[in-house]
C-alpha angles and dihedrals in degrees: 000000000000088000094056095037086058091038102236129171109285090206087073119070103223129190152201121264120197111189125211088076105013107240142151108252108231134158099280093053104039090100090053089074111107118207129282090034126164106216114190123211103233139154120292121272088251085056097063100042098053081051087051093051104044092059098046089044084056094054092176091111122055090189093060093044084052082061102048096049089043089070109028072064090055098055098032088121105052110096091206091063100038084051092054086038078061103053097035107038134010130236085234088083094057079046086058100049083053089054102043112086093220092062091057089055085064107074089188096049100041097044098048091042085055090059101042085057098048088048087049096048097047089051085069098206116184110331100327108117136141085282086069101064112103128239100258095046088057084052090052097049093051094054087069093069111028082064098255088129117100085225143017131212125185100237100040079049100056088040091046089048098048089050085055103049081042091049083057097052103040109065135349093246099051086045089054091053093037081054099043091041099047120040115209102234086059087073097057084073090067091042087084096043106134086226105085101203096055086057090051097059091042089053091043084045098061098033088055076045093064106022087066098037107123094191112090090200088047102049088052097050085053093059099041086059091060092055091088137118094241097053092053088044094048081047096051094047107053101012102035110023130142117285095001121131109240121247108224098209084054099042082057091043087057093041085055084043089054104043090055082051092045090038086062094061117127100242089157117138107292104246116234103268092049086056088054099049086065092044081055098060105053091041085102086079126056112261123172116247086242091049087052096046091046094052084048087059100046097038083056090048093042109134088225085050106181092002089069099043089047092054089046093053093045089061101056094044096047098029104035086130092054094039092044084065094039091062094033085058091038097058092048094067116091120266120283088022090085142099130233102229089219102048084040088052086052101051092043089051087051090052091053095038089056081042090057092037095247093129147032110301144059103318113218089208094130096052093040093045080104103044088040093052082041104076132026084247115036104165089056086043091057101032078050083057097043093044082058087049101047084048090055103039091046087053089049096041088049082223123194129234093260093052099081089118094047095050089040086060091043095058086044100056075039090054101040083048099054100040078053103048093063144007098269112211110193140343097281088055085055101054103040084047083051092044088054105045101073125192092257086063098053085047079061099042086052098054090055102053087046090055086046099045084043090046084054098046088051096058093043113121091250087055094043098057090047091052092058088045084054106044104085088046087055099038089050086049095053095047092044083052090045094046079057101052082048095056095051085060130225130235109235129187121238131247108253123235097217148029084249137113098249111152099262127252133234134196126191115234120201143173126222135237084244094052080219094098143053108211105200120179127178114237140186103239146006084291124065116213116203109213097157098229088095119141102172096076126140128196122201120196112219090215089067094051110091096185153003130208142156121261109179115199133187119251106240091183099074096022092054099042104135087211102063122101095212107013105217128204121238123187120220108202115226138213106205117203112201112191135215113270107264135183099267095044119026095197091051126235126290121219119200132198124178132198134172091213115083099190087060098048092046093058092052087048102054097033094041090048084046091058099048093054109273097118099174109129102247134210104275095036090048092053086047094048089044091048086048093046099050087045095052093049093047091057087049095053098047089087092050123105117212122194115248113238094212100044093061113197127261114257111221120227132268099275104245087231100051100166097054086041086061095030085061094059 
């Protein structure tokens, strides 16, 4: 109908064109316009493939073929074109560009013909997929990147690099002449590339490469060609380099790197002379026949097997020194109060083993990627740290013979701390981050975590709602404590008169039993003495105040002290009584009691101001019944189990007999 209306040629087929992203519009994809869209008359899809095919057939002018491709890129999305690509064209003519050598000299062709096809081929339109691509074409592709190319660009390079991974993944004869046609060691090359991107293809590239390796033989062939100097170097100096931030999707690229190389470890059971060259070691103490049978036992049946007697012999060869004052500390300690060096060297190699994620537990992969590409042997270099740090922990814990365990827990929540404190760079930073952080410190750091976890408890929506349960029992509680403080009196000091020295006077307030009445009686001193012959004794009903405030003044008498070398200030804090008018006098009485003790003065205020009608929660009560709050719900919440958020449960399976399992309920 827009053709018509334009009156264009009815010999030509014309289209629709939707941009963001640049499609056909058809039938099946008519309901996916939004509101508010621009449509453009164009030619058909067939249209512009047969253009697009008749200039890269030509293949006389670079310029043009730019073009094509350009926007066969451009719509390589679009199912409508790629099906028209398909009946009027064949991906064998982008095959061919890939395969012709004047195309490669060309970044800008070759790159962008490398992506529509990558996007064609992951559309997955009819039955083209990455299981279509021939055998030269994938030669050709690899030669982009094991350098086999004259010449390398960055961008022919990523999109080289992505058909590849993609070529692996995609179908089990593609991956065995990706395998065949791209040995793994030529990546670590691109590993080092300034250009970050490029070395995180290459890392997502031989991991895909070994992930989807059938071959057990193969698979470890490819990872014992990544346990080379030049791979951890190449590592070091792009990915993991000094003062650079980390990239996270690199930082996971190099954990998968490292848990196919961990995953290589020989944990195979220890032989029998290996087994003897750790008892050796430790000959030179005393150890019963049955000890040593037992550890011989336990060292065969060892879940690291040869990885752990390896690390334990390599201790004592490289470290006699260390090992020789270990053992010299260790047997002056009392008996009972001492460790066994073999049983030690196990735990520690547990705790290194659940570190590297070779057993059961949390790994630490991601925080040790830096320590582990660091040193040729990474698993003896940190069981060496951890074997310090049990030495030193079980000397500031004064741990017994039977709290191996206990000790063994402790290193690891000290380990886990401390790789999480900092970004940690290589072995010696460990140690001497280890060597610093003592077991008083995590006790402290302990009891911070437990204040915080508790702190967060306590704002949680069920809290919340019991505190608020709790609040007028505990507000009644504090007055009623408060009313009793009040009825065992206090001795408070006068206002004076005047600016002079006069010897300072003191009167003794007192509630009574009644709470009806205030009792006041002049004394002598700062302690008041009943002895029940008093005349001078006042009695204030609390139905005649008609409020009570606090008026603070400032003690002349030891401010103003001519013998003092530096006069200090020092506040008293004052209740002030006013009385009802009366008769005599039409603004009321004030009565005034001081008192160098806040804390004191705070507690008559509020519970004074309480009595005579003024019920608001003031500032000191308030701070009591909040103390007393967070400590009854603490004690509350001692017996409650919380689910922990890392140690997710167990799902049970599906029941076998579903239908009487629902019919139950």
């Amino acid at each position: 109908m827009a053709a018509r209306e334009m009156n264009l040629p009815e010999d030509n087929t014309y289209g629709l064109m939707a941009d963001a992203p640049k499609r056909f519009i058809t039938n099946e994809n008519i309901d996916q316009l939004g509101s508010g869209f621009i449509l453009t008359l164009c030619a058909s899809p067939d249209n512009y493939v047969k253009r697009i095919t008749e200039i890269l057939e030509d293949g006389k002018n670079i310029a043009q073929m730019e073009n094509a491709v350009k926007t066969l890129d451009e719509f390589s999305l679009d199912p409508a074109l790629i099906e028209a690509f398909y009946r009027c064209s064949s991906l064998e003519l982008l095959f061919d560009l890939v395969r012709d050598d004047r195309v490669s000299m060309s970044y800008t062709l070759l790159s962008t013909c490398l992506r529509a096809l990558s996007s064609i081929l992951e559309l997955a339109v009819g039955d083209v997929t990455w299981k279509s691509v021939p055998r030269d074409v994938v030669v050709s592709i690899a030669a982009l990147v094991t350098g086999k190319a004259k010449r390398e660009e960055v961008n022919t390079l990523l999109a080289a690099l992505a058909m590849i991974e993609q070529l692996v993944i995609g179908d089990d004869t593609t991956r065995d002449w990706v395998l065949e046609e791209v040995p793994i060691e030529t990546l670590i090359r691109h590993v080092e590339k300034s250009d970050e991107r490029i070395a995180l293809a290459a890392l997502s590239l031989m991991n895909s490469m070994i992930r989807h390796c059938s071959d057990k033989d193969k698979r470890l062939e490819l990872i014992e060609s990544l346990e080379v100097v030049p791979f951890r170097n190449a590592v070091h100096s792009s990915l993991l380099r000094d003062g650079s931030a980390r990239d996270p999707k690199a930082l996971e690229q190099l954990v998968e790197v490292q848990r196919s190389l961990i995953s290589a470890y020989d944990t195979s059971p220890a032989s029998d002379s290996e087994i003897q060259k750790v008892l050796d070691i430790d000959s030179a103490n005393e150890n019963s026949e049955e000890d040593v049978e037992i550890w011989r036992t336990k060292l065969a049946d060892h879940r690291c097997g040869r990885l752990a007697t390896v690390a334990m012999v390599l201790f004592g060869e490289k470290s006699p020194q260390d090992l020789r004052m270990l053992i010299s500390e260790n047997t002056m300690r009392i008996e009972g109060g001492k460790w066994q060096l073999i049983p030690m060297w196990m735990r520690c190699c547990d705790i290194t083993a659940e570190l590297f994620g070779l057993l059961p537990g949390r790994d630490e992969l991601d925080r040790l990627i830096s320590i582990i590409f660091s040193t040729d042997s990474p698993f003896p270099a940190v069981f060496s740290c951890i074997v310090h740090l049990f030495h030193r922990t079980w000397r500031e814990m004064q741990a017994k013979g039977g709290e191996m365990d206990k000790v063994a827990s402790f290193v690891l929540e000290q380990l886990r701390h401390v790789l999480k404190r900092k970004e940690i760079h290589d072995v010696e930073e460990m140690s001497a981050d280890l060597e610093t952080f003592s077991y008083k410190a995590m006790q402290e750091v302990r009891r911070e975590e437990q204040l915080e976890k508790e702190n967060d408890q306590l704002h949680s929506e069920a809290v919340i709602s019991l505190k608020a349960k709790l609040r007028p029992k505990i507000e009644e509680l504090v007055r009623i404590n408060h009313l009793n403080y009040l009825k065992k009196g206090d001795v408070f000091r006068k206002p004076m008169k005047s600016k002079s020295l006069a010897k300072a006077a003191y009167w003794f307030w007192k509630l009574d039993a009644s709470e009806k009445m205030l009792t006041i009686t002049a004394c002598d001193g700062e302690r008041f003495v009943d002895d029940g012959h008093r005349d001078d004794i006042r009695q204030v009903w609390l139905k005649d105040v008609a409020d009570v405030t606090n008026n603070d003044e400032i003690d002349r008498k030891a401010s103003s002290s001519r013998f003092a070398s530096s006069p200090s200030t020092n506040m008293l804090r004052g209740v002030r009584v006013q009385l009802k008018p009366t008769n005599d006098l039409k603004e009321g009485e004030v009565l005034m009691a001081l008192t160098p003790d806040e804390t004191q003065a705070g507690i008559w205020q509020e519970s004074l101001a309480y009595l005579v009608g003024n019920t608001e929660m003031r500032s000191k009560t308030n701070a009591i019944v909040e103390r007393m709050l967070k400590m009854e719900l603490r004690v509350r919440l001692l017996n409650v189990k919380l689910a922990d958020p890392e140690n997710e449960p167990d799902v049970p399976p599906i029941p076998d007999d579903l239908i009487s399992f629902i019919s139950s309920f």
